[in-house]
Structure formats: structure tokens, C-alpha cells
Residue, then its C-alpha position, 0 to 999 in steps of 0.5 A: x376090147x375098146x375101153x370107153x371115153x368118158x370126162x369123169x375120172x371117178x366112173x374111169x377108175x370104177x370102170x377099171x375096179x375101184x371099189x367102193x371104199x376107195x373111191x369114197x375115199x377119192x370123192x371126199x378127197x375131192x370135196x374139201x376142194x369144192x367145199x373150200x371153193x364154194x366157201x371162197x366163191x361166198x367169202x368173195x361175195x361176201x368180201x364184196x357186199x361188205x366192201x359195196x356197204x363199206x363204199x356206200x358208208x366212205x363216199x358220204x364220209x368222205x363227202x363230209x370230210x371234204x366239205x368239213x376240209x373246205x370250211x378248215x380252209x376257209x376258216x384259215x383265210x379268214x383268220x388269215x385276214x384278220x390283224x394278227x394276234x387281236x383279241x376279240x375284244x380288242x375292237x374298242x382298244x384299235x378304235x381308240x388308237x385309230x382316234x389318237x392317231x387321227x388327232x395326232x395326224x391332225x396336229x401334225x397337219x396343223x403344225x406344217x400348215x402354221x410353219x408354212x404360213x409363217x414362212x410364206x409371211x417372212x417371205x412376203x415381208x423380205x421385200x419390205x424387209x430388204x427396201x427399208x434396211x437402207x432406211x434403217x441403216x441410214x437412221x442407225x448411221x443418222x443416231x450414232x452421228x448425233x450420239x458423237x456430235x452430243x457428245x462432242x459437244x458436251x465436252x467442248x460445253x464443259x471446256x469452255x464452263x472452265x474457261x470462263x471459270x478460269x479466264x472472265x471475272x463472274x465467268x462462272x455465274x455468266x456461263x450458267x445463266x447463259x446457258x439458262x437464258x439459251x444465250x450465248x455465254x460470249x454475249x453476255x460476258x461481252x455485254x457485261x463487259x462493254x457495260x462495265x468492264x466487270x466492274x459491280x458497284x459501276x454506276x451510270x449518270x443514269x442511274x444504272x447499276x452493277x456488272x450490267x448497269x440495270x436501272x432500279x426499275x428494270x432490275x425490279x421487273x426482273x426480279x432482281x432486289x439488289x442490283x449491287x449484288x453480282x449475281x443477282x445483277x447477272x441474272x437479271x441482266x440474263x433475263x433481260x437479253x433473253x426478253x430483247x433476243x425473243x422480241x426481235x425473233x433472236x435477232x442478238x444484234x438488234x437485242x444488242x442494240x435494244x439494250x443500249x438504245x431501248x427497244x422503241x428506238x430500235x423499232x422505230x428505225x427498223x434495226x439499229x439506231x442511227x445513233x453513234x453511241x448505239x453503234x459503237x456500243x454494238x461493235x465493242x460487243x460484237x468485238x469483245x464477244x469474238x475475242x473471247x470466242x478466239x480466246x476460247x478457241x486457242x486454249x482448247x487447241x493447246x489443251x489438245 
């Protein structure tokens, strides 16, 4: 007999004699399978939904993570940007420095400015500077030539003082009232001389008296109340040189001449009087007057 074909082993197995009892037994072998199957098939649903819910909850939350990451970032630039380690309360402190660096910036402008327009100044005023040097050296050379002359004069002045101390009788007394008068101290001394030679109770048939044979008059005029006393017969005699010198314009020799002629005479003929006596008295003055200078002279010349 040909068995039959079939695709459920249980009706197999019961075909071929198993009873009930074992076939029970096979069946609930079978079922835990499915049970565990269809447990499975609703776990996996279930794992699904779960995982679906749980997808639908992580995209907003991660949607927020993003936008909160976002605003981390930004956050961080800004800070970023911002000066480092400034309080927030620091923005009157920054403005305050800010202010003095300003000033400070200023003052610093100012100065360079000033020290440029001082130095334009100098350099402008070189030029000028540089064209009146020669100027200045030539006033400089000018002042150290009259310093040496004064003082070379000062010493030849004092010279010739002890030469008339020492060599002309009265020289002492004739050299300062000289040198008061603006005179030269040889005119006087050589008048003096040719008057009287240094005599000073000499006495003309005119009346004049002492060293320089003054009248009492003339002696009054000019001061002198003693005219036999020496020195008040030099002073006066001094002056009265002094008075003839400036009327004829310092003209000694007409003073010279005035002196022993008058002043009229000598007026009146323009210069010396072409009287013999007037002119041989202005030689002996003139020549005395040279001697005394060359006497003068050699002895600075030996005290050398």
C-alpha cells in the first residue's frame, strides 16, 4: 500500500501509530517554539516602538543640543573678542586710561612740535649767526687791541708821572694839573720853564709872578689867591693854558703865543704875532718841550 504524503509531520506520525499521549507531547514540545516566536515577533515590535518613541524624543533633543552647542560657540567668540581678563565693570577704568594716554600722546606731540620749531629757529638764524661772526671777531680782536693799548698806555702814563717826579723841579704837581687841564704835562713844564726857569718868587718888570709869572688879575680870575705859592701858581697857570688852548680850537701854539702876546694880538694877526719876542718865546717852548719829551724817552728806553 502506498502511504500518503502530507507536509504536517504530526498527521505523519499519527498515521504511522502515535498515540495521543505522545503526540501531546510533541505538540507542547513544539509550542514554546512559537510561544517564544511570537514573544519575539512582539518584543521586536515592541523594541521598535519603543526605539520609534525614543527617535521621535532624540531629534528635538538633539535639535536643542545643537542650537544650545551653537550659542556655546558664539558665546566663546565673543568672549573671544572681547579684551582679556576685563572686568565688567572695568569700562570706566579703560576710558580713564584711554584719556591719560591721549593727554599723554598730546604732550608728546606738543614737545616734538616745540623741538622742531626750535631747531627750524636756529637753523634759520645760522646764517645770520655765521655773517656776523666775522663781525663779532673783528669787535672782539677790536676791544682786546684797545684793552693792550689802555693798558700800555697806563703804564707808560705812570712812567713818565716818576720821570717828572724825579727829573723837573714842581714835575710832581705840573704832571697832575696836566693831566687835569687835558694838557700835555711837557707844555706846561716847558712854559713854566721858559717863564721862569722854575724859579717861584721870579718876578717880571710887569708885574708877574712865580713859576708862571701870572698877573695878580689874571691870578684872581682863576682862583689863585697866593701866586707865590707854587702850586697854587701852577694851578692857575694850568687853567689858564686850558682857557687859550680851547679858545683857538686846541691849537697849543697859538695858546703858546696867546700866552705871551695876549689873545687879541694873536687874533688880530691870525695866528702868531709878528712880534720877535712872541716868537722866540714860542721856539724856547716848543724846544724845551721836545727835549723833555726825549729825556723821557731815553729813560724808558734804559729802564726796558
Amino acid at each position: 500500500m502506498n502511504e500518503p504524503q502530507t507536509s504536517r509531520p504530526f498527521r505523519e506520525r499519527f498515521l504511522d501509530g502515535y498515540d495521543r499521549s505522545q503526540l501531546q507531547k510533541e505538540v507542547q514540545r513544539v509550542k514554546p517554539k512559537r510561544q517564544l516566536s511570537g514573544f519575539r515577533k512582539r518584543a521586536a515590535s515592541w523594541g521598535l516602538g519603543a526605539t520609534l518613541a525614543l527617535g521621535g524624543l532624540g531629534i528635538p533633543l538633539k535639535m536643542s543640543n545643537l542650537g544650545q552647542h551653537a550659542n556655546n560657540q558664539q558665546k566663546d567668540k565673543a568672549e573671544a573678542a572681547a579684551p582679556q581678563g576685563a572686568p565688567p565693570d572695568a569700562t570706566p577704568g579703560i576710558a580713564g586710561d584711554l584719556n591719560a594716554a591721549t593727554q599723554i600722546a598730546n604732550q608728546v606731540a606738543s614737545g616734538v612740535q616745540g623741538a622742531v620749531s626750535t631747531v627750524a629757529d636756529t637753523a634759520a638764524a645760522a646764517p645770520a649767526a655765521v655773517a656776523q661772526a666775522p663781525q663779532a671777531v673783528a669787535q672782539a680782536a677790536s676791544a682786546a687791541t684797545t684793552a693792550a693799548a689802555n693798558v700800555a698806555t697806563q703804564s707808560v702814563e705812570q712812567a713818565k708821572e716818576a720821570f717828572f717826579a724825579r727829573e723837573v723841579p714842581f714835575g710832581q704837581v705840573i704832571y697832575h694839573e696836566a693831566k687835569k687841564n687835558d694838557l700835555p704835562p711837557e707844555l706846561v713844564a716847558a712854559v713854566a720853564h721858559t717863564e721862569s726857569k722854575f724859579v717861584p718868587t721870579a718876578r717880571s718888570n710887569r708885574g708877574a709872578v712865580g713859576l708862571m709869572q701870572l698877573v695878580p688879575k689874571t691870578g684872581r680870575w682863576l682862583g689863585a689867591r697866593n701866586l707865590a705859592d707854587p702850586v697854587q701858581n701852577i694851578q692857575a697857570g694850568a687853567k689858564y693854558l686850558k682857557y687859550l688852548s680851547d679858545r683857538f680850537g686846541g691849537d697849543n701854539q697859538k695858546a703858546i703865543a696867546a700866552y705871551n702876546a695876549g689873545e687879541g694880538n694873536v687874533r688880530r694877526f691870525g695866528g702868531v704875532p709878528p712880534f720877535k719876542e712872541t716868537r722866540n718865546y714860542v721856539k724856547r717852548v716848543a724846544s724845551f718841550q721836545q727835549d723833555l719829551s726825549q729825556q723821557f724817552a731815553g729813560a724808558a728806553a734804559d729802564s726796558e
